[in-house]
C-alpha positions in Angstrom: 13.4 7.4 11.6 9.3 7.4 11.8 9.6 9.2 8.0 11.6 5.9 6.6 9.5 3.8 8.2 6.6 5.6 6.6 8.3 6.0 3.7 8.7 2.0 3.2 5.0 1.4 4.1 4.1 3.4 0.5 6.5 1.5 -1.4 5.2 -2.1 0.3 1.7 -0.5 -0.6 3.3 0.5 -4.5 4.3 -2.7 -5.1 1.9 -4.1 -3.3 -0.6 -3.1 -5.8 1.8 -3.6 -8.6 2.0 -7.4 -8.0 -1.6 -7.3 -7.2 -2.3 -6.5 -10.8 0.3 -9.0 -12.1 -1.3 -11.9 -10.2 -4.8 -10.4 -11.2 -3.5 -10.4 -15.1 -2.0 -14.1 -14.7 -5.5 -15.6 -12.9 -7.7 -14.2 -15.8 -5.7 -15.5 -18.5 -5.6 -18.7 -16.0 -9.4 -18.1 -16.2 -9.6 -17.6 -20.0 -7.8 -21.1 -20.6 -9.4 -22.7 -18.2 -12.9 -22.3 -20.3 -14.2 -20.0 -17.1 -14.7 -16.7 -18.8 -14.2 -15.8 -22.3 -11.5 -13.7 -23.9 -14.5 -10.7 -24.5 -14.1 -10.0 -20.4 -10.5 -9.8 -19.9 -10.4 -6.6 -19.7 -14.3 -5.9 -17.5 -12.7 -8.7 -15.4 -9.4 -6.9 -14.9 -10.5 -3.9 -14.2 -13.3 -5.4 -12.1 -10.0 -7.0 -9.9 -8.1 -3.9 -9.9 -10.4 -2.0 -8.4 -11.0 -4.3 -5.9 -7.4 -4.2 -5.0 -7.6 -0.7 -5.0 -10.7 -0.2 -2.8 -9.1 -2.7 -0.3 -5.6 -0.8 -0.5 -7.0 2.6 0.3 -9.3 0.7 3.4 -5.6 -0.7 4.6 -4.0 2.4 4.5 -6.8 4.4 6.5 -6.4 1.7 8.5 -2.7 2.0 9.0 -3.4 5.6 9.3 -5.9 5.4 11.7 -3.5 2.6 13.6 -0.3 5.4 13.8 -2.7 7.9 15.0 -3.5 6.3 17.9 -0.1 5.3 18.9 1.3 8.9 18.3 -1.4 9.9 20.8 -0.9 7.2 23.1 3.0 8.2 23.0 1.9 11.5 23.2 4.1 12.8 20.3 3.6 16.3 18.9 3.2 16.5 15.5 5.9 18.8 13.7 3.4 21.6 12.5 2.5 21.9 16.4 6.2 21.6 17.0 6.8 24.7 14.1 4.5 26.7 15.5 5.7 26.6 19.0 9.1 27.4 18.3 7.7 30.1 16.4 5.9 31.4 19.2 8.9 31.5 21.5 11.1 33.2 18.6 8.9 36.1 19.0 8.6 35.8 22.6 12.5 35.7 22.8 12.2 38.8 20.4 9.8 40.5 22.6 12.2 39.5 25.8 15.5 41.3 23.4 13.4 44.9 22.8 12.7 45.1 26.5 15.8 44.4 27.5 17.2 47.0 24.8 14.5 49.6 25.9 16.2 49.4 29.9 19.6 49.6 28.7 
């Protein structure tokens, strides 16, 4: 359930950014008619606007990040790799247990 909901928070970012760059396209060429930057800067300006977008995505997302951090340790969840290597662990432990118990029989 946690993976879906991560897994819809990249695609909100992904067309996030995607509308992002359609709305930055449509205000230059607003810009452009408007007499407010020639037709020479489209491109400067767009890529100017993109990366804006993009610096400010990748600030939300370490944001988010850093936001689902701190509830996962406030809920106290194990992460899965501790989880994997726990269960791990007790496999060989259990392993361990089986050989003893074969060595008395």
């Amino acid at each position: 359930m946690l993976n879906e909901k991560f897994r819809e928070l990249f695609y909100f970012g992904m067309g996030s950014a995607t509308l992002a760059k359609d709305v930055a396209s449509d205000f230059v060429d607003e810009m452009i008619r408007a007499g407010k930057a020639q037709q020479e800067q489209r491109e400067s300006l767009l890529q100017e606007m993109t990366d804006r977008a993009k610096a400010s995505q990748a600030e939300m997302e370490k944001l988010i990040r850093e936001k689902i951090e701190f509830i996962a340790r406030e809920l106290e969840l194990v992460p899965a790799r501790d989880l994997k290597a726990l269960e791990s662990r007790l496999q060989a432990v259990e392993a361990q247990l089986q050989a003893l118990k074969q060595e008395k029989s």
